[in-house]
N, CA, C and O atoms as a Maestro MAE file, in Angstrom:
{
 s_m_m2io_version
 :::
 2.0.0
}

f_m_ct {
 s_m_title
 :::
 protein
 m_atom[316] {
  # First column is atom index #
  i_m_mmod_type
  r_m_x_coord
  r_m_y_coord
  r_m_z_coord
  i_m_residue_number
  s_m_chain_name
  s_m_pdb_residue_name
  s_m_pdb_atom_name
  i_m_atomic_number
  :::
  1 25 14.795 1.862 21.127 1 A "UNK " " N  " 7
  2 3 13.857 1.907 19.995 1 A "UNK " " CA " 6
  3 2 12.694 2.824 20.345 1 A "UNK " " C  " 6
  4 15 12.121 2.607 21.413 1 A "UNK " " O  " 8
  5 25 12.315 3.730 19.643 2 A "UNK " " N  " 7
  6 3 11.250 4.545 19.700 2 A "UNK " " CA " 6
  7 2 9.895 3.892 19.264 2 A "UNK " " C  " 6
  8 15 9.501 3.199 18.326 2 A "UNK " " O  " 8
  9 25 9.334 4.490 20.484 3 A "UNK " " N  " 7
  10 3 7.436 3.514 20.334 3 A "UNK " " CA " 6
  11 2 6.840 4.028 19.178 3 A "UNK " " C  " 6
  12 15 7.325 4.898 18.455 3 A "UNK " " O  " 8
  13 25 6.256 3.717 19.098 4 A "UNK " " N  " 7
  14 3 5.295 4.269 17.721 4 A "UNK " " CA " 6
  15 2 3.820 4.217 18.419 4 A "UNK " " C  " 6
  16 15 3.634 3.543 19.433 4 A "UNK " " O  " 8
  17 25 2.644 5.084 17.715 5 A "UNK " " N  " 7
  18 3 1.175 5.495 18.610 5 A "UNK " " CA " 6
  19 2 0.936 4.276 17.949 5 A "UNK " " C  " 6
  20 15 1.368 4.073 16.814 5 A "UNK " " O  " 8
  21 25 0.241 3.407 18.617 6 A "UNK " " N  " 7
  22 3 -0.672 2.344 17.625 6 A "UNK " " CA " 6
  23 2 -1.890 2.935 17.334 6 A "UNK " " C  " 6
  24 15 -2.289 3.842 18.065 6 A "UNK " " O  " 8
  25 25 -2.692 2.486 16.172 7 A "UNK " " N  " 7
  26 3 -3.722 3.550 15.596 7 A "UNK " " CA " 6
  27 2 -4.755 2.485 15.184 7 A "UNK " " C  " 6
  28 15 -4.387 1.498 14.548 7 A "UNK " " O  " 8
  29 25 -6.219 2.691 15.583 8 A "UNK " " N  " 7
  30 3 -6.994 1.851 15.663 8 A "UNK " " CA " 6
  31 2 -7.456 2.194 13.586 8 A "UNK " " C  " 6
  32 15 -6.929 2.941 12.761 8 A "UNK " " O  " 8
  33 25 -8.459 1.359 13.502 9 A "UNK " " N  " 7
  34 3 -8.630 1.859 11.952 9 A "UNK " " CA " 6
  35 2 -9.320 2.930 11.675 9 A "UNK " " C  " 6
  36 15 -9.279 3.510 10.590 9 A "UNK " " O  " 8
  37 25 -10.190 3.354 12.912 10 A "UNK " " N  " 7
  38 3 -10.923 4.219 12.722 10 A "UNK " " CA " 6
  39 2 -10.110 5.544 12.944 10 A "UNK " " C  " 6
  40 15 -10.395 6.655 12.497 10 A "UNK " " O  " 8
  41 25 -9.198 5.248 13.611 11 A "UNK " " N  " 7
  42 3 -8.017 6.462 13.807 11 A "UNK " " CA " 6
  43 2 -7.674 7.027 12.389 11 A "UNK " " C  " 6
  44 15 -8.055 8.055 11.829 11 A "UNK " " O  " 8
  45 25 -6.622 5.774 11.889 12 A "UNK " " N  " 7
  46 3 -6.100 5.947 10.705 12 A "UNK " " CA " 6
  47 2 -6.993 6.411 9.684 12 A "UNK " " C  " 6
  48 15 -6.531 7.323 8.999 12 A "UNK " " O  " 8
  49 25 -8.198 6.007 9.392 13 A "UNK " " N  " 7
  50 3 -8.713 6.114 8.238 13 A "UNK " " CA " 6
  51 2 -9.395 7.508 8.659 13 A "UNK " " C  " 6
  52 15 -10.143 8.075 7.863 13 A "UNK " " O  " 8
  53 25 -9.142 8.005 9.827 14 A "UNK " " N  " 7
  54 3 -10.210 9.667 9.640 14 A "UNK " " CA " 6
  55 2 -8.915 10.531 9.224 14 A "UNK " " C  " 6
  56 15 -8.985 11.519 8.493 14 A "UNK " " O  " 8
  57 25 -7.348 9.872 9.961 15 A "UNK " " N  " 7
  58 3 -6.248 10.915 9.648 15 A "UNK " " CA " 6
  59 2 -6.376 11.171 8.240 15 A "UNK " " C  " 6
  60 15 -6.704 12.230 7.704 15 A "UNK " " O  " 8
  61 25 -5.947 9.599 7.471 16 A "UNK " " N  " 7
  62 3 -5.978 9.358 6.093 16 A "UNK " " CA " 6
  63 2 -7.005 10.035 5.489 16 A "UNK " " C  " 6
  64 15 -6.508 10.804 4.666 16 A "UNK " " O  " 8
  65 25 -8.057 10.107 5.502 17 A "UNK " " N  " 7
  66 3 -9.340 10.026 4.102 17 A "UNK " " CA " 6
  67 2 -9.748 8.799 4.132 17 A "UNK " " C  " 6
  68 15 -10.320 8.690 3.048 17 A "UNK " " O  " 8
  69 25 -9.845 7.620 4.760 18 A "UNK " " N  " 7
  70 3 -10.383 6.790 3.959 18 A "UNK " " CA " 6
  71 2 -11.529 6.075 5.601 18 A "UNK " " C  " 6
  72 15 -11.628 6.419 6.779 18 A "UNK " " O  " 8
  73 25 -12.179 4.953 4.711 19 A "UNK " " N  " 7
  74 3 -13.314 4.584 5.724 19 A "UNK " " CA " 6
  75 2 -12.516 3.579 6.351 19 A "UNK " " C  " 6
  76 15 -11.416 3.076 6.120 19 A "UNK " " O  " 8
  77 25 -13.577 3.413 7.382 20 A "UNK " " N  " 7
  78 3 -12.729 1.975 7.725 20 A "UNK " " CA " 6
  79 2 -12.647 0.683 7.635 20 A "UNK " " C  " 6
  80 15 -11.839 -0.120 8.103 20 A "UNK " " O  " 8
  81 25 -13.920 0.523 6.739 21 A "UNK " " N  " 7
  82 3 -14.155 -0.509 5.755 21 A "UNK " " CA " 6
  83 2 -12.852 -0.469 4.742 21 A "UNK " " C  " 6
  84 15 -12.471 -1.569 4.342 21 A "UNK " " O  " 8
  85 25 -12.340 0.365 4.420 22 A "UNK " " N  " 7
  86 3 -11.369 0.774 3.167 22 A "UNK " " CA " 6
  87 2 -10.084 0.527 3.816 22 A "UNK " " C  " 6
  88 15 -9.202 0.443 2.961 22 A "UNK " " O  " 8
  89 25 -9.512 0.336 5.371 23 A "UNK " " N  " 7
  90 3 -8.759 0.257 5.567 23 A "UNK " " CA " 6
  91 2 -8.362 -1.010 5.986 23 A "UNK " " C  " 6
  92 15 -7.224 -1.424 6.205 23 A "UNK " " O  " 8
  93 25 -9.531 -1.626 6.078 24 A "UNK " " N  " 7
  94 3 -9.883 -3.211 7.083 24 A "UNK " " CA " 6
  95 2 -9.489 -3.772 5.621 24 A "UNK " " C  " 6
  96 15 -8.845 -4.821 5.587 24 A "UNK " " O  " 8
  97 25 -9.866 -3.088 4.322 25 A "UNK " " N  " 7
  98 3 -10.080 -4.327 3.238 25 A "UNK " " CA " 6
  99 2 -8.713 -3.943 2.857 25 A "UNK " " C  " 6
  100 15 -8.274 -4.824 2.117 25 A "UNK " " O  " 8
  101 25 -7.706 -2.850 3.075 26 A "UNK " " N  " 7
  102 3 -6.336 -3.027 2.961 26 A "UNK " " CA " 6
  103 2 -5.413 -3.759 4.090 26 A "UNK " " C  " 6
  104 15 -4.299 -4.179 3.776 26 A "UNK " " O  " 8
  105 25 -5.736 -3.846 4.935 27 A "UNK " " N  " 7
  106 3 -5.255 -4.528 5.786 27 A "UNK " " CA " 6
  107 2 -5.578 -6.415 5.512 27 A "UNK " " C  " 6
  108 15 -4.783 -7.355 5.533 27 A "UNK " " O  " 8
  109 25 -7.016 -6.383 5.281 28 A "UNK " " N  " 7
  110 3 -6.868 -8.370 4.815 28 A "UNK " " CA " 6
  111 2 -6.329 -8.482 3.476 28 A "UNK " " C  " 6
  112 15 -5.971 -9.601 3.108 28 A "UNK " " O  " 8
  113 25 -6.195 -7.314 2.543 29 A "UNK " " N  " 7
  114 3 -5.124 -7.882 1.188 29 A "UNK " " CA " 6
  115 2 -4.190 -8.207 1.357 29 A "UNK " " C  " 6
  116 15 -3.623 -9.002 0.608 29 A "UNK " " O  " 8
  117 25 -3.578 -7.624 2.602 30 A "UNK " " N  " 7
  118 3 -1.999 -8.013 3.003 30 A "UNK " " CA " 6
  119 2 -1.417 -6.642 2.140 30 A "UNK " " C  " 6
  120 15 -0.414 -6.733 1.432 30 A "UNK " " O  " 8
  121 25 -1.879 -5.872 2.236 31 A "UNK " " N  " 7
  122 3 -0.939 -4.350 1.566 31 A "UNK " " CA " 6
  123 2 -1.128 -3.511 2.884 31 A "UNK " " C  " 6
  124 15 -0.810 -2.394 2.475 31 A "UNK " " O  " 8
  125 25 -1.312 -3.423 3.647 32 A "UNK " " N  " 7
  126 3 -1.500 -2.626 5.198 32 A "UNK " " CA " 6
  127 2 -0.997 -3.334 6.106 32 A "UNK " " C  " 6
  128 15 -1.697 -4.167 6.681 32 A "UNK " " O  " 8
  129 25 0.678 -3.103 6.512 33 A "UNK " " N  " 7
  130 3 0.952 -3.839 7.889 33 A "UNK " " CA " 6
  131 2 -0.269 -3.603 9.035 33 A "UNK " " C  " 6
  132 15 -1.242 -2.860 8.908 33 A "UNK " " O  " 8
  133 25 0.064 -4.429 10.157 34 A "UNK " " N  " 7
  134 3 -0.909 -4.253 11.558 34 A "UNK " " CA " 6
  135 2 -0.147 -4.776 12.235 34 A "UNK " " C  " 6
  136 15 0.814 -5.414 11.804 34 A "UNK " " O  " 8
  137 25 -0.416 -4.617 13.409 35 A "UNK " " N  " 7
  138 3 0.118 -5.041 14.528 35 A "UNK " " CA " 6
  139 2 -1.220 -5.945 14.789 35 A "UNK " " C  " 6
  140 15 -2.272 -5.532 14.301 35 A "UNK " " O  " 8
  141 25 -1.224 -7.214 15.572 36 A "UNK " " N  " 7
  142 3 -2.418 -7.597 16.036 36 A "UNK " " CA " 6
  143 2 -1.776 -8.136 17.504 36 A "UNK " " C  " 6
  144 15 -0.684 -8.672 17.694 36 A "UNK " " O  " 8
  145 25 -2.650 -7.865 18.303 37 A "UNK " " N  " 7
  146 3 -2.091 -7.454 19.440 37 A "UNK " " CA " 6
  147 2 -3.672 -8.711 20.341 37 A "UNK " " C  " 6
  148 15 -3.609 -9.343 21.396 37 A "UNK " " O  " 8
  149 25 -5.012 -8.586 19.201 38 A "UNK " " N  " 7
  150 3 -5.376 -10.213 19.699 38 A "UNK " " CA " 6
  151 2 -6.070 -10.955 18.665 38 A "UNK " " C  " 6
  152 15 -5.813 -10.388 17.602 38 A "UNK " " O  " 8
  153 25 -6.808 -11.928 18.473 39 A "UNK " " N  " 7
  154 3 -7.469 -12.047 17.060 39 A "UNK " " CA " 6
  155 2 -8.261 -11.277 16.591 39 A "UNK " " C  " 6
  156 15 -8.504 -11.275 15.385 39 A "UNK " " O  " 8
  157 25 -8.888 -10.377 17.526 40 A "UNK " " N  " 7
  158 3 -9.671 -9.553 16.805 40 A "UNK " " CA " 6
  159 2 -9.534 -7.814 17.056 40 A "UNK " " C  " 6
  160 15 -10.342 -6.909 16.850 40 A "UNK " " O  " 8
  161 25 -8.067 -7.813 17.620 41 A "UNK " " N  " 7
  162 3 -7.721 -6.607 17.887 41 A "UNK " " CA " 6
  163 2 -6.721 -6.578 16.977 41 A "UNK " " C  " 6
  164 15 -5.928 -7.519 16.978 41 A "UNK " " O  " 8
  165 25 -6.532 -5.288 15.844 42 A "UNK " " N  " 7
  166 3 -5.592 -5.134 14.590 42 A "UNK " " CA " 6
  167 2 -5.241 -3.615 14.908 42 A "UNK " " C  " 6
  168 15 -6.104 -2.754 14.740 42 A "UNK " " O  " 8
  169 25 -4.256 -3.362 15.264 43 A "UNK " " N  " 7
  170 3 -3.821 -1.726 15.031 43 A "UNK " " CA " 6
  171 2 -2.780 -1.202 14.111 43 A "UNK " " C  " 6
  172 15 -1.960 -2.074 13.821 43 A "UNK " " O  " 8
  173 25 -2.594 -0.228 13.649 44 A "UNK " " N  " 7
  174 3 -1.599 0.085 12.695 44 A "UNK " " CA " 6
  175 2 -0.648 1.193 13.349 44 A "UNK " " C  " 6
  176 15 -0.780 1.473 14.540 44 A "UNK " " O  " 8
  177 25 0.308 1.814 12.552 45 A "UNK " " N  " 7
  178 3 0.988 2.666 12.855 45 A "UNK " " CA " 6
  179 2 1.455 3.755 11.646 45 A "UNK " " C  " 6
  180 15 1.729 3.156 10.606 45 A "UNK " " O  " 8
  181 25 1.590 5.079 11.565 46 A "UNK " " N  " 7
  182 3 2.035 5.940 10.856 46 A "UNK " " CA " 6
  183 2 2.584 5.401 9.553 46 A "UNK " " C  " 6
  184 15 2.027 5.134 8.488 46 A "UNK " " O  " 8
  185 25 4.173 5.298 10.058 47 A "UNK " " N  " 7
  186 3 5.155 3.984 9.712 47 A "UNK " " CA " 6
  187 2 4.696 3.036 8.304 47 A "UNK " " C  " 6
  188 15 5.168 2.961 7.170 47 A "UNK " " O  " 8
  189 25 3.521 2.356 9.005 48 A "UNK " " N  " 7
  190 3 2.745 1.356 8.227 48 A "UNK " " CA " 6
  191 2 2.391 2.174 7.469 48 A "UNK " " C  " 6
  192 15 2.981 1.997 6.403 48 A "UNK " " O  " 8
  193 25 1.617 3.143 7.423 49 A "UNK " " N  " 7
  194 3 1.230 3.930 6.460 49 A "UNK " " CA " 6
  195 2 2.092 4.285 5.430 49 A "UNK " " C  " 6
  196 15 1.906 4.277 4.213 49 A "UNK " " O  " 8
  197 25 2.537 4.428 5.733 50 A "UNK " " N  " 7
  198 3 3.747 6.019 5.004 50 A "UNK " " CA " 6
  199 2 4.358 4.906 3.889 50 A "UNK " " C  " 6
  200 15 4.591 5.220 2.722 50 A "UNK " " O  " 8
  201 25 4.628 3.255 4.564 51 A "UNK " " N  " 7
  202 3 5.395 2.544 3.622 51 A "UNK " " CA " 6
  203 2 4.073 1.995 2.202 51 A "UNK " " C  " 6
  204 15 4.221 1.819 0.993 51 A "UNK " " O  " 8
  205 25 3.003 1.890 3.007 52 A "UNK " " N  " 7
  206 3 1.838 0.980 2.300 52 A "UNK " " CA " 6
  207 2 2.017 2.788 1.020 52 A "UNK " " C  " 6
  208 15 2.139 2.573 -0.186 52 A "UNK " " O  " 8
  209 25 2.008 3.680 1.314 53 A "UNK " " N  " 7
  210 3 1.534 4.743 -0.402 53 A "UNK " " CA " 6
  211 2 2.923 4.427 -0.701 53 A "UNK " " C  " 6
  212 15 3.059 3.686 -1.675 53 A "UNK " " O  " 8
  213 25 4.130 4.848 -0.037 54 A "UNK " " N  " 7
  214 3 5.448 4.780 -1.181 54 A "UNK " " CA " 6
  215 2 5.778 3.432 -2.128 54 A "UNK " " C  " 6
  216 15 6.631 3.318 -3.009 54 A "UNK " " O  " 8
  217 25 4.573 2.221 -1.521 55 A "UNK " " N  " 7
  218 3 4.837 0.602 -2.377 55 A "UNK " " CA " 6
  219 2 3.598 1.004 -3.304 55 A "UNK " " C  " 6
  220 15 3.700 0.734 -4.500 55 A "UNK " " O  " 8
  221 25 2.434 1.629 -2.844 56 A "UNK " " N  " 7
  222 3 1.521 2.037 -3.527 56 A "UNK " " CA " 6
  223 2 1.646 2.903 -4.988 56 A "UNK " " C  " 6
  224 15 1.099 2.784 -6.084 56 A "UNK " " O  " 8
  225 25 2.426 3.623 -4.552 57 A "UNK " " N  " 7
  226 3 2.720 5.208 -5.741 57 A "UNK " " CA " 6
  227 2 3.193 4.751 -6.710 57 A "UNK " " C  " 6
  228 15 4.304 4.227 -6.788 57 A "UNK " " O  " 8
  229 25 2.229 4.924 -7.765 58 A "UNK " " N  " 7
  230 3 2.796 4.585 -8.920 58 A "UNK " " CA " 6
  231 2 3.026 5.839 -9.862 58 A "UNK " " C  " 6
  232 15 2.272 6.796 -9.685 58 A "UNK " " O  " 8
  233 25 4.212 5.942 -11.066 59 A "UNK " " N  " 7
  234 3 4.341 7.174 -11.604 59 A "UNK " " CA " 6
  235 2 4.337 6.995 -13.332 59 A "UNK " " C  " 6
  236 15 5.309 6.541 -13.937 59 A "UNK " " O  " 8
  237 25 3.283 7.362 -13.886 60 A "UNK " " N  " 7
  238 3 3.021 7.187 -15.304 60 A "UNK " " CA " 6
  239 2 4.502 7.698 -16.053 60 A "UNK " " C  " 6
  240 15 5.051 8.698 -15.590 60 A "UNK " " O  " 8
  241 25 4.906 7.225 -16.816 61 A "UNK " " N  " 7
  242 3 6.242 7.687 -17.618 61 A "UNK " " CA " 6
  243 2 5.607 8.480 -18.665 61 A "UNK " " C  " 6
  244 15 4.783 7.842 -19.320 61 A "UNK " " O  " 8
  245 25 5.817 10.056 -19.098 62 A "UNK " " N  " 7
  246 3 5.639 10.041 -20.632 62 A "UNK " " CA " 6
  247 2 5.741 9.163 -21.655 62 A "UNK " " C  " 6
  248 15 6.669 8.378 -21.463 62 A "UNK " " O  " 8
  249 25 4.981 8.930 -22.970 63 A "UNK " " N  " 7
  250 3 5.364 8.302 -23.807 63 A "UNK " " CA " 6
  251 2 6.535 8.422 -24.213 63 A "UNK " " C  " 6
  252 15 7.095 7.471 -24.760 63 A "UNK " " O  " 8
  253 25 7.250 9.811 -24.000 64 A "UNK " " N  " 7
  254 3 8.437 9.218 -24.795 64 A "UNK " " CA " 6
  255 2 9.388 9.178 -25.008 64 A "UNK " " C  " 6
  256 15 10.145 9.324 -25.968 64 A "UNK " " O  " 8
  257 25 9.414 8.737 -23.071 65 A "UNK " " N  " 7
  258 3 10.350 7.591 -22.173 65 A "UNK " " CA " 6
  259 2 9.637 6.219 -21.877 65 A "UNK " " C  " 6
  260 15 9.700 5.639 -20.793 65 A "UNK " " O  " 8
  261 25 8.994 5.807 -22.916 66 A "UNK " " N  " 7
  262 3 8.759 4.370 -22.518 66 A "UNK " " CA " 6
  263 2 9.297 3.945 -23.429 66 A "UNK " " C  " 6
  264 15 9.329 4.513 -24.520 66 A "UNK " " O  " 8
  265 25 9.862 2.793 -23.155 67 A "UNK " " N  " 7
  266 3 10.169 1.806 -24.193 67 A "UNK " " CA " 6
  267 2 9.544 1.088 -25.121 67 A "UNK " " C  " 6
  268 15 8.521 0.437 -24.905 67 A "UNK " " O  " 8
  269 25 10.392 1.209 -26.686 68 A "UNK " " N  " 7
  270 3 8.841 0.603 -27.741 68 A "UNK " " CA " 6
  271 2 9.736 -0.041 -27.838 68 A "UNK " " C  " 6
  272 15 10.882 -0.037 -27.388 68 A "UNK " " O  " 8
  273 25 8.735 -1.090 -28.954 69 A "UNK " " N  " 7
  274 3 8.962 -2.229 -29.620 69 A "UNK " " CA " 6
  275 2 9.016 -2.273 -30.639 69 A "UNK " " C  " 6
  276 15 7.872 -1.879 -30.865 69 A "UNK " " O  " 8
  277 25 9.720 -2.561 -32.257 70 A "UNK " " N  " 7
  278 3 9.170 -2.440 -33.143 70 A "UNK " " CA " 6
  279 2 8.213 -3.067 -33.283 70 A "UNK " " C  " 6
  280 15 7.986 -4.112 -32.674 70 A "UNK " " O  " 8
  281 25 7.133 -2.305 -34.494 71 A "UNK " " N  " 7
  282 3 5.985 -3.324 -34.869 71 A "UNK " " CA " 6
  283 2 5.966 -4.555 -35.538 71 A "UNK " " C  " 6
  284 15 6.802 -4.919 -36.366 71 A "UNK " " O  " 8
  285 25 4.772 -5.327 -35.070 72 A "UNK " " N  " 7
  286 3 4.970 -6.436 -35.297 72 A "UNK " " CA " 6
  287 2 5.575 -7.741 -34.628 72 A "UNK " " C  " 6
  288 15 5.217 -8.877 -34.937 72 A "UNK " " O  " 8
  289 25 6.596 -7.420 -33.613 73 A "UNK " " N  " 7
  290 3 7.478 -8.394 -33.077 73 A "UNK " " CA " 6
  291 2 7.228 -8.332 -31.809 73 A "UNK " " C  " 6
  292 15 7.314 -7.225 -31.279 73 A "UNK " " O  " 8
  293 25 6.770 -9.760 -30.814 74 A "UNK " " N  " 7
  294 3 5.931 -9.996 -29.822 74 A "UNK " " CA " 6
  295 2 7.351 -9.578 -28.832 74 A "UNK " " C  " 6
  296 15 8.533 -9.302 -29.037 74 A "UNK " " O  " 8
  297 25 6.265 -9.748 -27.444 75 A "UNK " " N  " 7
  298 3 7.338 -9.198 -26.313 75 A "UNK " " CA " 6
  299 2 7.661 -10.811 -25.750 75 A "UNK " " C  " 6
  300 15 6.848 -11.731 -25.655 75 A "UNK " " O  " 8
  301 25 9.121 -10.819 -25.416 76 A "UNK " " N  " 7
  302 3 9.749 -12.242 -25.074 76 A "UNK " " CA " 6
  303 2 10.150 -12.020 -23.951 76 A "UNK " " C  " 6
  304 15 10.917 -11.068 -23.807 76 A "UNK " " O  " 8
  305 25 9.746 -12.860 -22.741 77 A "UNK " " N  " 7
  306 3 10.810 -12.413 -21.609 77 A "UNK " " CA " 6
  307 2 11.734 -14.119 -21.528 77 A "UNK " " C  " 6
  308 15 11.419 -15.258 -21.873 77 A "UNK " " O  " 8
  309 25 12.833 -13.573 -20.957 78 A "UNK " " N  " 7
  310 3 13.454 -14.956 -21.021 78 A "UNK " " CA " 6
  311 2 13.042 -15.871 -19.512 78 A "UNK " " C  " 6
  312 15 12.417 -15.523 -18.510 78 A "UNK " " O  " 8
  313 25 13.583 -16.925 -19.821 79 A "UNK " " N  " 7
  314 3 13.825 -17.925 -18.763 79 A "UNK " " CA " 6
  315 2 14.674 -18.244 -17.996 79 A "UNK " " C  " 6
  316 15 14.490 -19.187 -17.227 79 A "UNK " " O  " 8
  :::
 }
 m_bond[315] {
  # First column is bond index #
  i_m_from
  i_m_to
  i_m_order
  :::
  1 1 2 1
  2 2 3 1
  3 3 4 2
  4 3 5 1
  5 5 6 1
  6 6 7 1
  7 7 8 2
  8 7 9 1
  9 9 10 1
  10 10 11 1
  11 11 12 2
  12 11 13 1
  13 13 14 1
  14 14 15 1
  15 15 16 2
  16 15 17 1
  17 17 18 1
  18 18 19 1
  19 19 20 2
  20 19 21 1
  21 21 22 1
  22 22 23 1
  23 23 24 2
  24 23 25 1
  25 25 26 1
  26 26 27 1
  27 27 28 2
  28 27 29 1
  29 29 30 1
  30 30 31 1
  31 31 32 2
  32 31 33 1
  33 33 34 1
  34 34 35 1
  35 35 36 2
  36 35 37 1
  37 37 38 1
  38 38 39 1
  39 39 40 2
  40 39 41 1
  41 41 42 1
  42 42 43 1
  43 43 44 2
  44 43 45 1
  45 45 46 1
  46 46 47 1
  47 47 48 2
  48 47 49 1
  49 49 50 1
  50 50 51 1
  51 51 52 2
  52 51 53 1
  53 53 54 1
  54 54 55 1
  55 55 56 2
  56 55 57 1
  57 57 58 1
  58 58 59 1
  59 59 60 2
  60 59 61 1
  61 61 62 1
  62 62 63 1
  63 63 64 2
  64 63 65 1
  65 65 66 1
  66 66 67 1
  67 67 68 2
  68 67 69 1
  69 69 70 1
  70 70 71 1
  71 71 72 2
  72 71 73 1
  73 73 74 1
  74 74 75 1
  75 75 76 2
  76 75 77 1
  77 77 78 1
  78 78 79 1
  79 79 80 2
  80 79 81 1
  81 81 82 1
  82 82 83 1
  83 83 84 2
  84 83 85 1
  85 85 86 1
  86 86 87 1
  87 87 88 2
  88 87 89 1
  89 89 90 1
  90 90 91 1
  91 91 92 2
  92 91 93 1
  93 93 94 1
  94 94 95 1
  95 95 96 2
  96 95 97 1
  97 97 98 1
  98 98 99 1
  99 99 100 2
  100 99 101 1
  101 101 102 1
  102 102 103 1
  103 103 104 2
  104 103 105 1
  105 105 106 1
  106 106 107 1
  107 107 108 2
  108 107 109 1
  109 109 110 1
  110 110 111 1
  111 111 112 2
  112 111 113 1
  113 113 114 1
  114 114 115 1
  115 115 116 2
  116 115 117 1
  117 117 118 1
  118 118 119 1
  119 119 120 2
  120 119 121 1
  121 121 122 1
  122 122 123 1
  123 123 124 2
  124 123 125 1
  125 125 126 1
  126 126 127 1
  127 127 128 2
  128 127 129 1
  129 129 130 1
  130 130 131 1
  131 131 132 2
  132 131 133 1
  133 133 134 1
  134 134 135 1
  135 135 136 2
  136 135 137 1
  137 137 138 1
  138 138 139 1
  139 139 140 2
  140 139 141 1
  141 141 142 1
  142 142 143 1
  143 143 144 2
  144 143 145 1
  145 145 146 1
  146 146 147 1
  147 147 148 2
  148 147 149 1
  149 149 150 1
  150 150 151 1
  151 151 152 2
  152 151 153 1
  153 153 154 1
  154 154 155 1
  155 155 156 2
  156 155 157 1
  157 157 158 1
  158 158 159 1
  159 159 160 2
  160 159 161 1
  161 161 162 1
  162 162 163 1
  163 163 164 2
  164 163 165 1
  165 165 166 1
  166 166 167 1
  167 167 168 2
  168 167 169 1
  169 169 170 1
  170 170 171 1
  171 171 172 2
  172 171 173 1
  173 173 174 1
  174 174 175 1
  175 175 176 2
  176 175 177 1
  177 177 178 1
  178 178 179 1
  179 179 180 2
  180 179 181 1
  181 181 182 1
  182 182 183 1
  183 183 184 2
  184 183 185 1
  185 185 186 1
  186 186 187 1
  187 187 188 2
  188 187 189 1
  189 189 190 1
  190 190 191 1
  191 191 192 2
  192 191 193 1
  193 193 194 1
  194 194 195 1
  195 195 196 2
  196 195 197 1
  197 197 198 1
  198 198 199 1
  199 199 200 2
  200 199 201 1
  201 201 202 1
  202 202 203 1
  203 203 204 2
  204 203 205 1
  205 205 206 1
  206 206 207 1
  207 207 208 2
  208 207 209 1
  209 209 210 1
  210 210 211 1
  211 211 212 2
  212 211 213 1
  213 213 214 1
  214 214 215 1
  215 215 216 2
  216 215 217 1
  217 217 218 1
  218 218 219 1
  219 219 220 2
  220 219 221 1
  221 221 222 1
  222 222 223 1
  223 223 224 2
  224 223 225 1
  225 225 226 1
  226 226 227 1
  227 227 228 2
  228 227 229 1
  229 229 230 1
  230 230 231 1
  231 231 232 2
  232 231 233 1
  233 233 234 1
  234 234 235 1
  235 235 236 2
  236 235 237 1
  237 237 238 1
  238 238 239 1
  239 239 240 2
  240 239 241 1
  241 241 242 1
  242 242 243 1
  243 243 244 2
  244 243 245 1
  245 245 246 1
  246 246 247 1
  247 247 248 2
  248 247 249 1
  249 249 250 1
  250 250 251 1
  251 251 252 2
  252 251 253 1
  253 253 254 1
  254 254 255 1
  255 255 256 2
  256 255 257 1
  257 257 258 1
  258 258 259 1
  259 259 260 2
  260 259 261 1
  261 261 262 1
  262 262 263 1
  263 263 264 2
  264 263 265 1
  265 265 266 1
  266 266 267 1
  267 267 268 2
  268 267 269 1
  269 269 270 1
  270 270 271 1
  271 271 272 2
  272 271 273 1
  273 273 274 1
  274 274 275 1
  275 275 276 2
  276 275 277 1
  277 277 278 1
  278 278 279 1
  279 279 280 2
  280 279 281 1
  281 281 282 1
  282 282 283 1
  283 283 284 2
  284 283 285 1
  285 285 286 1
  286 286 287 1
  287 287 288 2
  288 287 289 1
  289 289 290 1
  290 290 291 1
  291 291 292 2
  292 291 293 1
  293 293 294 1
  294 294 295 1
  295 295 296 2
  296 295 297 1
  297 297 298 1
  298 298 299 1
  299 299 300 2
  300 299 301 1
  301 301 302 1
  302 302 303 1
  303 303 304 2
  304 303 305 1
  305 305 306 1
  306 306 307 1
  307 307 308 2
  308 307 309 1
  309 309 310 1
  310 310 311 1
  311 311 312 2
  312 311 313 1
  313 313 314 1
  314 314 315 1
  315 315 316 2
  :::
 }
}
């Protein structure tokens, strides 16, 4: 198995763009794997990254490829 760099937050978030307040508060949402390695030691990896934008990425559909409804008639999901 190939190691991976573990990456402190301040690592990640200068590679990334982001602070490390911004990465700490993705990491306690539970949307940023970590490695925690003690209770107050949290590191990440590339890896982690790369999966946290592709669950992240969202892609607007043109209107018109979305699915309508006719008017008037509520949306039902079943049971």
């Amino acid at each position: 198995m190939a190691q991976k760099k573990l990456l402190s937050p301040k690592e990640l978030g200068e590679i990334v763009g982001l602070s490390v307040a911004q990465v700490r508060a993705l990491m306690n949402d539970g949307r940023l794997e970590f490695v925690e390695i003690s209770s107050k030691t949290k590191m990440l990896t590339m890896s982690g990254w790369e999966r946290f934008q592709r669950n992240a990425t969202k892609v607007k559909r043109p209107e018109s490829e979305q699915p309508s409804l006719p008017l008037g008639e509520p949306q039902h999901s079943s049971l």
